[in-house]
LOKEMI-388017 format. One record per residue: z, y, x of N, C-alpha, C in turn. Coordinates in steps of 0.001 Angstrom, whole numbers, plus 500000, padded with zeros to 6 digits. Each point is the difference from the previous one (the first is absolute). Layout:
<vexbas>
ZYXZYXZYX/...
</vexbas>
This chain:
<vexbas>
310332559062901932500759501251500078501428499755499509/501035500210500717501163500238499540500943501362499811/500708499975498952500229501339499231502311499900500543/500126501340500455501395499583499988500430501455499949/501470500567499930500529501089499896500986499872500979/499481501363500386501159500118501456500965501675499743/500870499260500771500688501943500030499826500510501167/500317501144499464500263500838500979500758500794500364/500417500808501143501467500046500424500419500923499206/499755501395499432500676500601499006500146498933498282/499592498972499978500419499170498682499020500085499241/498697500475500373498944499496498925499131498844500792/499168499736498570499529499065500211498301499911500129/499390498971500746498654500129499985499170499094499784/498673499787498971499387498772499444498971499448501529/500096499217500350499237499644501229499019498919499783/499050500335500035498641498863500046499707499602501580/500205498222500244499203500345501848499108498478499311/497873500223500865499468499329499808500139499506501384/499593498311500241500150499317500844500905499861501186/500871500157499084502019499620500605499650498787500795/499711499061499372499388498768501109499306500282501022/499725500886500414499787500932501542500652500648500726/501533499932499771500716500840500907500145499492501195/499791498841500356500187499465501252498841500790500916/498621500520499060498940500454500993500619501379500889/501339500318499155500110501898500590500572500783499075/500290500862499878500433500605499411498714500638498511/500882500251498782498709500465499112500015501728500136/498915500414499590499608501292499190500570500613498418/500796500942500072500196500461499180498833500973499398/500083499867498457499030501095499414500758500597499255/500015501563500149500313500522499120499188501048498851/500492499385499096498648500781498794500368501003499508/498985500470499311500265502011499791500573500290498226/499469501006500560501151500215498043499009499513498945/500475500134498569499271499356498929499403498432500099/500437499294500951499521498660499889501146499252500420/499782498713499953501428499459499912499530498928501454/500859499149500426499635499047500967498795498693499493/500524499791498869498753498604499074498246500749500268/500267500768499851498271501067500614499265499528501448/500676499491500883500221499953501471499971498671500257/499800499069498995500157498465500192498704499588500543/498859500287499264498724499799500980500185500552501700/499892501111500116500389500584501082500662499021501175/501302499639499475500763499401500927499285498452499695/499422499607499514500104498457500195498896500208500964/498886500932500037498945499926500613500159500310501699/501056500788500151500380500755501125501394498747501028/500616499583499176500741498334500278499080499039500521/498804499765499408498965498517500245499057500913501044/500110501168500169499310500368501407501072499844501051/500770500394500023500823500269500820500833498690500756/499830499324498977501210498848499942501112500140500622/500669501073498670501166500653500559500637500436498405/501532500246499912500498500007498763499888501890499551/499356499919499142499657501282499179501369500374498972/500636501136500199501362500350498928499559501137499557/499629500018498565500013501320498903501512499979499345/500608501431499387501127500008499152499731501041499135/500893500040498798499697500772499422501155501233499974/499453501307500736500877501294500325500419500148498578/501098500909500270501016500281498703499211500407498796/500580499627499132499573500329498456498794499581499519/499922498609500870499172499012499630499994498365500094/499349499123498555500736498583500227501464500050500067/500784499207500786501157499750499570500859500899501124/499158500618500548501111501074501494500910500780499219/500684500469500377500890501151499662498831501314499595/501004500839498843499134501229500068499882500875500809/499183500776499674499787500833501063500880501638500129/500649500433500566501248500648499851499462501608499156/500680500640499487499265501333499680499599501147500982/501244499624501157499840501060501278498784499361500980/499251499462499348499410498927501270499224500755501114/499856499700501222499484500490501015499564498400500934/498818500522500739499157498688500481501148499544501464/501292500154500038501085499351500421500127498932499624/500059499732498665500420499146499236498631498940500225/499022500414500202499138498554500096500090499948501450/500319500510501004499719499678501473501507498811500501/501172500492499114500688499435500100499912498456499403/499170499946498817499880498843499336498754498953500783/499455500842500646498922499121500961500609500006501161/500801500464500491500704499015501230500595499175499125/500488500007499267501078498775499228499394498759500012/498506500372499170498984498581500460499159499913501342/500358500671500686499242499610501522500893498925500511/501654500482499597500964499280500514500289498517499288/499670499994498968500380498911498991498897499108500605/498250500477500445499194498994500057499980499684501149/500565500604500847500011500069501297498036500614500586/499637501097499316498789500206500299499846501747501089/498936499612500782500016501345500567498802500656499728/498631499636499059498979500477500188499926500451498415/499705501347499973500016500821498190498380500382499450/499998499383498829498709500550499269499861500824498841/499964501528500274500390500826498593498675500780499598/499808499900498583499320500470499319500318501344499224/499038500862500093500092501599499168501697500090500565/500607500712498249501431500132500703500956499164500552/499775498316500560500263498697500542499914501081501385/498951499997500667499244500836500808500377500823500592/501275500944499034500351501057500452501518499897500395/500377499005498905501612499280500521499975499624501368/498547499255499991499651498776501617500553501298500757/498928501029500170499916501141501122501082500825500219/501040500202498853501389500518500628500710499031500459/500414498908499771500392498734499884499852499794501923/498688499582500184499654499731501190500404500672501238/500425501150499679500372501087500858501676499435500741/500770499176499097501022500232500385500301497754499673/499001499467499298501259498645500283498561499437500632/500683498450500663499257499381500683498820499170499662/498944500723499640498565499969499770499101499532500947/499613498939500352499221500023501307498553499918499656/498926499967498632499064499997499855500107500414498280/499353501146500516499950501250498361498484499821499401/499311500151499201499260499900499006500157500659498668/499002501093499809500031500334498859498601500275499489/499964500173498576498892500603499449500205500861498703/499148501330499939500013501047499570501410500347500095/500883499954501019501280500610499739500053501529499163/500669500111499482500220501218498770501678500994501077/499595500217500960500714500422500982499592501842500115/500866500667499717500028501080500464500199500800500893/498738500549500675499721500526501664499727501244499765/500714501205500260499529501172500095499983500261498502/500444499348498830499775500965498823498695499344499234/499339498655500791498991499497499689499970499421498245/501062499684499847500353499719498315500137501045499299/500082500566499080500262500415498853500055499308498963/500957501356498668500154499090498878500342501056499117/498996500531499888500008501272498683500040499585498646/499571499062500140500087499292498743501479499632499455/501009499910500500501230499709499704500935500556498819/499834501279499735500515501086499260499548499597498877/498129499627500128499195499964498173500455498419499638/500048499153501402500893498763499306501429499638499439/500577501259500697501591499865499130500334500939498478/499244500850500338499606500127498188498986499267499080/499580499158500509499668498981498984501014499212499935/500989498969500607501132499422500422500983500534498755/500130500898500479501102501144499168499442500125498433/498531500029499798500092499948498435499766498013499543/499963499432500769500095498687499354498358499383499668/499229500969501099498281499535500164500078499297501086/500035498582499706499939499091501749498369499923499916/499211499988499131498966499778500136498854501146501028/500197501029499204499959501562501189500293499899501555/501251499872499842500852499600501111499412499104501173/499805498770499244498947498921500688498737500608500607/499143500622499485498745500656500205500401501158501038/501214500442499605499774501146501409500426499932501251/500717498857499849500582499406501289498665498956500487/498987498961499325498801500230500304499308500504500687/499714501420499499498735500956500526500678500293500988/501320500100500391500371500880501014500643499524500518/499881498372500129499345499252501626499285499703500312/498389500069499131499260499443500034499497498753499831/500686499337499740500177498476499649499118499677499237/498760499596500508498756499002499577498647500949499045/499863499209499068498683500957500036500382500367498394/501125499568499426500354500314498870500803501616500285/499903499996501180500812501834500181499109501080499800/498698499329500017498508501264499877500032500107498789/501101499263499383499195500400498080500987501499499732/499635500490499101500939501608499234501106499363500273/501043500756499790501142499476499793500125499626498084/499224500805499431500729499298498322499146498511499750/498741499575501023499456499106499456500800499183500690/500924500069501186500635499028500492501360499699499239/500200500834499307501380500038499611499562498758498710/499033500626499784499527498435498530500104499025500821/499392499804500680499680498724500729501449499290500204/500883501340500116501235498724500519500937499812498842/499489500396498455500557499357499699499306499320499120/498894500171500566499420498135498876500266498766501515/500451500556501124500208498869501093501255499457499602/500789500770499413502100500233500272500318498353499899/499850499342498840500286498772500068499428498835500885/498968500346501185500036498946500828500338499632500967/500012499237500551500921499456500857500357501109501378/498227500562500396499972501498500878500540501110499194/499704500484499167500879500537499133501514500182499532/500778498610499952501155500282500057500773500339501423/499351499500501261500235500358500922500080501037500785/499084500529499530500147501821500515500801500219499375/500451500331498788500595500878499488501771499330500442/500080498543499916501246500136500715500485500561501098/498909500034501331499518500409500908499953501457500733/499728500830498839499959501086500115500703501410500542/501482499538499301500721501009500393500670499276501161/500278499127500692500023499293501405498950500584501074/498440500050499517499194500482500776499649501769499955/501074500933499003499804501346500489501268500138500748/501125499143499882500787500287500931499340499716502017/499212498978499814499918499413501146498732501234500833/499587500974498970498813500611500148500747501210500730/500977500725499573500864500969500037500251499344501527/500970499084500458500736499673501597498781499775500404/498412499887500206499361500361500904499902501230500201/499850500703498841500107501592500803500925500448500590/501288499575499419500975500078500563500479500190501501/499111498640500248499641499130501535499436500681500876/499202500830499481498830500885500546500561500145501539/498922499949501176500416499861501479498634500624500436/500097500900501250499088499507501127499626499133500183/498537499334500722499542498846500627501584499753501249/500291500626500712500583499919501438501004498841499855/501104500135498696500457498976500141499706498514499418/498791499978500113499676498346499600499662499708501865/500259500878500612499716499191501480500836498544499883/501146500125499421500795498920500041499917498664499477/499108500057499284499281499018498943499785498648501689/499860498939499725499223498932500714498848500259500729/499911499621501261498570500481500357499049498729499570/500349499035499625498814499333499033500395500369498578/498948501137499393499896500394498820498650500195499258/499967499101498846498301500102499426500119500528499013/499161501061499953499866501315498858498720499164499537/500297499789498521498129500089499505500017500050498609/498775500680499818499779501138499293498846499777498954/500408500211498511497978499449499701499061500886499699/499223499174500066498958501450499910499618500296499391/500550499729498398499956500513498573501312500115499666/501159500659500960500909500425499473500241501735499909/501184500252498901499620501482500503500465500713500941/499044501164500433500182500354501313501522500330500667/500951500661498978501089500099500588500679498969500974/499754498522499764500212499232501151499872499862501498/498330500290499590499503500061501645500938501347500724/500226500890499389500562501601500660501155499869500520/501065498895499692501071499652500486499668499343500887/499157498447499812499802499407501045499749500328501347/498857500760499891499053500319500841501233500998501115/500860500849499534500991500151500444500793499295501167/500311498863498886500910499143500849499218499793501104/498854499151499499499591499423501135499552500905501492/499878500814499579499604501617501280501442499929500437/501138499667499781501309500297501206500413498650500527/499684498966499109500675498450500417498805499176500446/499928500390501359498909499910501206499755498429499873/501023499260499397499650498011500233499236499824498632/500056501114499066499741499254498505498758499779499714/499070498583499128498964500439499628499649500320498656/498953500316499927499561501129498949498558499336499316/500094499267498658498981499153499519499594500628498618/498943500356499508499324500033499077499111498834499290/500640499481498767499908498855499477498810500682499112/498721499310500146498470500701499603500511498874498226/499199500817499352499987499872498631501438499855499107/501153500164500533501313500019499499500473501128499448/500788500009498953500483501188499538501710499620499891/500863500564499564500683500069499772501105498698499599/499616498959499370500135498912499533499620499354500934/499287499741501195499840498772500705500760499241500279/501295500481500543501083498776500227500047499016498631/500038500357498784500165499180499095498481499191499806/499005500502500172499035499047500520500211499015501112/500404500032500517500188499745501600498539499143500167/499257500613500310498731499755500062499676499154501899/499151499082500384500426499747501029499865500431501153/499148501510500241500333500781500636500822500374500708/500884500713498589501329500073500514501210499212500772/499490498824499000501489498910500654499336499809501476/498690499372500467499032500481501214500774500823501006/500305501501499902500922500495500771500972500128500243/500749499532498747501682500297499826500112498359501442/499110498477499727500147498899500774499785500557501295/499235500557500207499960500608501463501126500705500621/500170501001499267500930500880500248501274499252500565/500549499321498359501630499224500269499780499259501081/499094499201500744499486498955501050500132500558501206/500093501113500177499762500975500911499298499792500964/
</vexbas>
């Protein structure tokens, strides 16, 4: 794996991971783009596994206000990452995108308008019809506001649902995170955090009809797990009902986290897929 920093045309900068660079002669690589609260080093299994299928060069980076990229602006709107993923489509010279949760949802506005010729996502965190919400936002910025990141943590949690630590109360979770705070997952969310309610906010923001993702690629793979929560499938299932080329996969025993498993299932279809 080689690690380098690139700019980009407004003057920031971006941390770039690509696995099996010694494959560019096969074609062009796959970009992945990863979702909020995790950083690109999360994605290293992923891509090495999805590279040695493919035998093709795999590029993760790390979006603003993470690793060594530029921060992430205060006005931010999911502009700012569509613009930064053409930057690396162009830098790797790649045309085929792999986005995860809100990765997923960058991919799907993203795709609409630069030159994408094979889209891939899973659980995109894409807002169709109002399919997201985020009521939770208000009880997380008054925790924010009194200086409870731990609260804070837990309610931004429950109210994405995020894993099976979101079924607990909220005060038993709020312990939990802070006998977690000092580890390594631990310090990461919480750096994490206020990056990922901004990024939570420009999906609603985003909020669209299905109609205009007609524009999306007509090779487009939606898939979906089948232990994720349901708000996913409700967007998807969407998309895929207007963008007549796309297919539509339910990954049996996966939840939410599978890409970071990348279990071989998955990489299984993503090799098919990119192979076309």
């Amino acid at each position: 794996m080689t690690r380098e920093n690139i700019r980009t045309p407004d003057g920031g900068t971006l941390e770039l991971f690509s696995t099996g660079s010694e494959l560019a002669s096969a074609g062009s690589g796959v970009v992945v783009v990863p979702p909020s609260m995790v950083t690109a080093a999360d994605y290293t299994k992923f891509a090495q596994k999805l590279s040695a299928a493919l035998g093709r060069p795999v590029h993760t980076f790390n979006r603003r206000g993470r690793g060594s990229s530029s921060p992430q602006p205060e006005d931010y709107t999911l502009d700012v990452d569509i613009r930064d993923l053409d930057a690396v489509m162009k830098y790797t010279s790649s045309t085929d995108v792999f986005g995860h949760s809100f990765g997923g949802a960058i991919a799907l506005h993203a795709a609409r308008t630069l030159p994408v010729e094979r889209l891939a996502v899973y659980d995109p965190a894409v807002s169709v019809n109002h399919s997201v919400k985020a009521d939770w936002t208000a009880e997380y910025e008054r925790a924010t506001a009194a200086g409870d990141d731990d609260r804070a943590l837990a309610v931004m949690t429950k109210g994405l649902e995020a894993g099976a630590f979101s079924r607990m109360p909220l005060s038993m979770l709020t312990i939990a995170n802070k006998l977690t705070a000092g580890t390594p997952v631990g310090r990461q969310m919480r750096e994490l955090m206020r990056t990922g309610v901004r990024e939570i906010k420009a999906i609603i923001a985003a909020d669209m009809p299905a109609e205009p993702f007609l524009e999306l690629p007509l090779e487009t793979l939606i898939i979906v797990g089948e232990k994720s929560p349901a708000y996913f499938g409700v967007a998807c299932g969407q998309i895929h009902d207007v963008l007549s080329g796309s297919s539509y996969t339910i990954l049996p025993g996966m939840g939410h986290d599978g890409v970071l498993r990348a279990p071989d299932k998955l990489i299984t279809e993503l090799r098919d897929f990119y192979a076309g």
